[in-house]
N, C-alpha and C positions, 0 to 999 in steps of 0.2 A: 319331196315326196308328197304325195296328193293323200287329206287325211281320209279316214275309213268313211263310208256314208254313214248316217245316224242310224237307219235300220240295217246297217249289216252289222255295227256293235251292238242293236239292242239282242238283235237275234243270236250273235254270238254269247251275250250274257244268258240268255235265257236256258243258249246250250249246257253254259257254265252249270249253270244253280243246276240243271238235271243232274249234271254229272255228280255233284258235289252229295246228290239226295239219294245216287246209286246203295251207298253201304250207311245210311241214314234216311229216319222217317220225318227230320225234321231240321230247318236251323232256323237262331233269328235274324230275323231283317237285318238289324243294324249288323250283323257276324259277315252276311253277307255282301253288304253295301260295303264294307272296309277291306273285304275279300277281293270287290272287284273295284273297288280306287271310284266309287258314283255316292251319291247323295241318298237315303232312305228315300223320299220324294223321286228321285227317277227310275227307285228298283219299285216304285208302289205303282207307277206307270206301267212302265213296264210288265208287270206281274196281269193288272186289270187287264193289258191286250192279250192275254192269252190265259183266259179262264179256263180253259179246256182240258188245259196243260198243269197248270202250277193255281194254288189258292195262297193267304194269307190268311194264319187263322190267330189271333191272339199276339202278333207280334211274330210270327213262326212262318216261314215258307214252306209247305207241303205240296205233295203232290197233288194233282187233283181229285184221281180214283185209285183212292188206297187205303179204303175201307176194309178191317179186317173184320175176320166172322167172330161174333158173340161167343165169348168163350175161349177164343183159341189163340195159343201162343205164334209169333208171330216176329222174328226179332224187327221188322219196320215196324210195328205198334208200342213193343218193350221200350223202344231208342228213347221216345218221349218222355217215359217215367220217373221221377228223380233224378233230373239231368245232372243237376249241379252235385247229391251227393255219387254217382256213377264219376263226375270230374272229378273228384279233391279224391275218391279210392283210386282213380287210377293217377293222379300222378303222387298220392304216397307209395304206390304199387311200383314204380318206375323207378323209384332211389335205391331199388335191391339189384339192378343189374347191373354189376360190371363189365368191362370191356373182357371177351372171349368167353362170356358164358354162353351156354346152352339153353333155351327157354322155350317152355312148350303157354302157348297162348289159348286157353280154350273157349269157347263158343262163345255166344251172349252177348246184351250192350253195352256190358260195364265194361270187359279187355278191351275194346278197341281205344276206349281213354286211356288204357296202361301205353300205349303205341304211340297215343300223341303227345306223349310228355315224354318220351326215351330223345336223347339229344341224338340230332342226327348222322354229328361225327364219331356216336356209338360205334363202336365194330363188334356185333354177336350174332348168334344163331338162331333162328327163331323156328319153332316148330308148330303149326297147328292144322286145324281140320274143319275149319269153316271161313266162309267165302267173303264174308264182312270183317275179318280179321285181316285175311289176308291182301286185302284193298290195303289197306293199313299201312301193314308190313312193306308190302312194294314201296310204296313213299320214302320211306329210309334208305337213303344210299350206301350206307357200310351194312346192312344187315342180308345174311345168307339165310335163305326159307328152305325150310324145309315143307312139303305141303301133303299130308296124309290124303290120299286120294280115294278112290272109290264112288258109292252111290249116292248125290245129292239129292237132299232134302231142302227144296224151296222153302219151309216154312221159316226153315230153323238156321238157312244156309250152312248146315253140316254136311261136309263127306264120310260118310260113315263105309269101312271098309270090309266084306267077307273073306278075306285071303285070311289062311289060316296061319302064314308069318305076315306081322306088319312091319311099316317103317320103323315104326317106335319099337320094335324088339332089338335094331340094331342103334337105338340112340339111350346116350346118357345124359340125362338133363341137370341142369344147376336149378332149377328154379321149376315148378309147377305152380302157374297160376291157373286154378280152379273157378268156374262160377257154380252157382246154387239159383234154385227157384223156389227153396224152400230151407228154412234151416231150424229143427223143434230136439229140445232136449229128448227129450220121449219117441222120437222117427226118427230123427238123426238128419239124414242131409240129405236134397231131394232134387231131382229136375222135372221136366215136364214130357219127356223125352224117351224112352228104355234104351234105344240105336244111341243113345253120348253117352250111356253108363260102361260098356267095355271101355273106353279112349280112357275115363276121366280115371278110374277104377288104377288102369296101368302109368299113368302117368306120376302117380299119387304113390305105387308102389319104385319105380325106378329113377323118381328125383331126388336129388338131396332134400331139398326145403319142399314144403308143399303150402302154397299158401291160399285163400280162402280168399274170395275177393264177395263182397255182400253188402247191400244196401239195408241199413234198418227195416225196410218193407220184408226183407226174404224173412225174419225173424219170427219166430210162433206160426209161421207158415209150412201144410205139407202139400207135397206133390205128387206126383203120380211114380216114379221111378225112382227108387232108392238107389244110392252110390256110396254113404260110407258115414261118417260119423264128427263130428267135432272136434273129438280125440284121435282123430288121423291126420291133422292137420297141425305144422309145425307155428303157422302163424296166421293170423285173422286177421283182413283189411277191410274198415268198415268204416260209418260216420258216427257222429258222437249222440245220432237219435236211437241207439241199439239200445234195446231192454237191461238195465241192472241185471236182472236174475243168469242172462249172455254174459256180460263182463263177467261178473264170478266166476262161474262155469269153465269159461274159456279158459280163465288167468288159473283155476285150482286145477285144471288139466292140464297146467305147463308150456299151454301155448305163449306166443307170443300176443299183444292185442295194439293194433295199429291205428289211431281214428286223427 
């Protein structure tokens, strides 16, 4: 068999790395050079013929025009932010699900690390409502979606639904993994969003466990949309830069604290 030409593979990688930057605003070189079996040195080639397309900024393959506006939430601008603690909350977030649970996954860039540490020959149920999750989610071959539909919000990839029954009135979930954009003893627990406070709100009320998934940045921070409180939450997964005055708090309200 006669091998590929050189520019039909370059071009085929190039399609690659898009595809890969669909439900991310960002990966590094080397993640990708080992993703696609080539040298750092042939993806830096590659990358340079097609500046129109894809940049290289610090070690990181971006898109090329995907400037977000000053100010505004954005889950392709969030993706970048404390990557590495967003990794380690989501795969201690991944050791609570057993085989036949029920799991509602919500918005934001920290779940979709919950998705990439679930083993593959998991078998559960996953439920959520945003479009960079459920990128995710499909990748898992045992796992059955559930996908809460309705009106999409590009900013934030949410479907946010008006039907006066939703899906989730007829689901029981094992596990509610929660994000925050804000977490203050004094406001309580915050997004950026008002359209994710009915989901997060119900999902919080009809799980067993409700867990909190938050990088030391949400910490002393508020937001614009209140959803609920500290103490509504059976366990809190975070990294070990969270504020003392948090630990207490967390641990004298009975929660669990996971870092």
């Amino acid at each position: 068999m006669a091998e590929m030409p050189m520019d039909v593979k370059k071009t085929d990688r190039i399609k690659q790395i898009q595809q890969a930057l669909q439900d991310q605003k960002a990966i590094h070189l080397r993640e990708m050079a080992a993703l696609l079996e080539v040298s750092e040195m042939t993806l830096r080639r590659d990358l340079s013929r097609h500046p129109e397309q894809l940049r290289l900024l610090g070690g990181y393959i971006t898109r090329a025009h995907d400037d977000p506006e000053p100010g505004d939430y954005r889950v392709s601008e969030q993706g970048t932010r404390h990557v590495e603690e967003k990794r380690r909350i989501g795969k201690l977030a991944a050791t609570f699900i057993r085989p036949g649970d029920t799991v509602f996954f919500d918005c934001g860039t920290t779940i979709p690390f919950v998705v990439d540490f679930i083993p593959d020959e998991l078998e559960f149920t996953a439920v959520c409502n945003s479009l960079n999750v459920l990128l995710k989610l499909q990748q898992k071959p045992n796992c059955s979606i559930v996908l809460c539909g309705g009106i999409f919000h590009r900013k934030n990839q949410v479907f946010e639904s008006h039907a006066e029954t939703s899906i989730l009135d007829g689901v029981r979930l094992t596990w509610a993994f929660v994000s925050a954009a804000g977490v203050s003893l004094d406001c309580g627990v915050t997004c950026f969003n008002f359209h994710e406070v009915e989901v997060k709100q119900k999902v919080m009320r009809q799980a067993r466990q409700s867990l909190l998934l938050a990088d030391h940045s949400k910490f002393d921070a508020v937001r614009t949309a209140h959803f609920g409180a500290l103490r509504d939450f059976h366990c809190v997964v975070s990294d070990k830069k969270i504020p003392r005055s948090y630990r207490e708090a967390i641990e004298a309200g009975g929660a669990q604290l996971v870092l």
